[in-house]
C-alpha positions as CSV (number, residue, x, y, z in Angstrom):
1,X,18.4,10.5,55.3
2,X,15.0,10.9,56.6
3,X,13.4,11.1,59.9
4,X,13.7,13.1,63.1
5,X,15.9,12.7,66.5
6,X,13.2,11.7,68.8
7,X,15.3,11.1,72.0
8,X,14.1,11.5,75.6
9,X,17.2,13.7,77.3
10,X,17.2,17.6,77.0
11,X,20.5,18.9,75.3
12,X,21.4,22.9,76.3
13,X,23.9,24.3,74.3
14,X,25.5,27.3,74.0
15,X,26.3,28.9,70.6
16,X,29.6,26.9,70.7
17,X,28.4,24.0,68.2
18,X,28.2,25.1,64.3
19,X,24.5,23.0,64.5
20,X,24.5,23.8,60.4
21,X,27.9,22.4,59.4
22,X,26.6,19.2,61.8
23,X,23.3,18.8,59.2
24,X,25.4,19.0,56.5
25,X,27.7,16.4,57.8
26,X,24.9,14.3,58.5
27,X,23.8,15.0,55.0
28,X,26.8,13.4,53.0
29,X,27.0,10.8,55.8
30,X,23.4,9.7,54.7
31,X,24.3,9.5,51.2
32,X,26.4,7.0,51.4
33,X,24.7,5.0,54.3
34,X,21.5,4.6,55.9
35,X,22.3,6.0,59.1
36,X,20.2,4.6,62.3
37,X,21.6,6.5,65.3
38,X,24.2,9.5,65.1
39,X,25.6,10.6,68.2
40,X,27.8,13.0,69.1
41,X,30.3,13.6,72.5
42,X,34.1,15.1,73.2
43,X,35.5,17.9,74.7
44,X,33.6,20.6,72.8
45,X,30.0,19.2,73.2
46,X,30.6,19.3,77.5
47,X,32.1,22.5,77.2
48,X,29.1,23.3,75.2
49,X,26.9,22.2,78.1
50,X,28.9,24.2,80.7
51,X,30.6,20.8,82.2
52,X,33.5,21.5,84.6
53,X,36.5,21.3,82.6
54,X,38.3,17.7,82.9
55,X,41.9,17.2,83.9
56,X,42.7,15.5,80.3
57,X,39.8,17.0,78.0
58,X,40.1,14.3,75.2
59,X,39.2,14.2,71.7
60,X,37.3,17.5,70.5
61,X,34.2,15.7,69.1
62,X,33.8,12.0,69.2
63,X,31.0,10.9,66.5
64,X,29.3,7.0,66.5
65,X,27.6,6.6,63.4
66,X,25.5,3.2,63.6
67,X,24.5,1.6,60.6
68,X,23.4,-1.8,59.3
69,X,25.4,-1.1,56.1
70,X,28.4,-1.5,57.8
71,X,28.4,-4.7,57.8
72,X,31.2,-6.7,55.4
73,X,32.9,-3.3,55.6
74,X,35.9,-3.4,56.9
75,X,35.7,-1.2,60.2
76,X,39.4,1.0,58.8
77,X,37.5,2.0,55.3
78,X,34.4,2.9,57.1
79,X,36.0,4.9,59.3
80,X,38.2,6.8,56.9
81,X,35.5,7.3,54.6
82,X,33.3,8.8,57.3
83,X,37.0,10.7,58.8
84,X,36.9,12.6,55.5
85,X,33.5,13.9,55.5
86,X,34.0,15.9,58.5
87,X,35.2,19.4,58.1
88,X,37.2,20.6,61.2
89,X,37.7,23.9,59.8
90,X,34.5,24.7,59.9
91,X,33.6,22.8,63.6
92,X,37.0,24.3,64.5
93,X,38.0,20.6,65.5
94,X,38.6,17.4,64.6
95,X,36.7,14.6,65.2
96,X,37.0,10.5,66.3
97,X,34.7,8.6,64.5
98,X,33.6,5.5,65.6
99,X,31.7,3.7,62.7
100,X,29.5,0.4,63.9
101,X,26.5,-2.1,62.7
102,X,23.8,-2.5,66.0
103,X,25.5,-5.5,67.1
104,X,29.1,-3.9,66.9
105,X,27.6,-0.9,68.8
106,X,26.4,-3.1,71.3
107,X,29.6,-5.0,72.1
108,X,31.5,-1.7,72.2
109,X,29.6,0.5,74.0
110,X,30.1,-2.5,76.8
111,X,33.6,-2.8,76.1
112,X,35.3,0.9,75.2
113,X,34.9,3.5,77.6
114,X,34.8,6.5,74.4
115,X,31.7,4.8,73.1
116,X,29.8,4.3,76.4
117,X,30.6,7.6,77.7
118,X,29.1,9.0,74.3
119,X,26.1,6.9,74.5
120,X,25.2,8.0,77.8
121,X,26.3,11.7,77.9
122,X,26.4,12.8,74.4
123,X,23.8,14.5,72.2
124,X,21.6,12.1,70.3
125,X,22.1,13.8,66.2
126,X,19.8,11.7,64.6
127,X,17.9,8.1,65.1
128,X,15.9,6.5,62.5
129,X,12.3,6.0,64.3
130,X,12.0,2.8,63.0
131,X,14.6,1.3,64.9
132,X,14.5,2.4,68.6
């Protein structure tokens, strides 16, 4: 998967995040699908950022991969194939994963609460410079 997260917000994190076990995730995501945006939200990553701790604190990580080779997929095997990539051991967590073409992404980050709240808040992993 080539390119670089170009993004225009400021993510602070403490050392809570395993940053390298997130690469490698990215890694064997991109080798089965051009990836365009990665994002990343959930419990840990505020916590990370020294948020005040919610009420109800929600999944531990909440990934949207975006991809146009999504499409004719169906949305289950693209999101169990992507669910079995990530290693909660090693991000001591496991992880919702939201798996979308550009126009699914659209509708849903309109529609489902989890997927706006990630696109707005959340740290930008990766997006392919071509696209934004």
């Amino acid at each position: 998967m080539g390119g670089t997260c170009g993004h225009n917000r400021v993510v602070q994190l403490s050392g809570a995040l395993n940053l390298g076990e997130l690469q490698r995730y990215l890694s064997r995501i991109g080798d089965r699908w051009p990836i365009q945006v990665a994002l990343l939200g959930g419990a840990r990553v505020d916590d990370s950022r020294g948020a005040p701790p919610q009420r109800e604190r929600g999944s531990e990580y909440v990934l949207v991969l975006v991809s146009a080779a999504f499409d004719g997929m169906p949305w289950l095997e693209r999101v169990y194939q992507a669910s079995s990539l990530w290693d909660a051991m090693e991000m001591e967590g496991a992880a919702d994963v939201h798996c979308y073409t550009p126009a699914e992404f659209v509708r849903k980050r309109e529609t489902m609460p989890v997927v706006r709240d990630v696109a707005e808040r959340g740290m930008l992993l990766y997006e392919d410079q071509l696209v934004s």
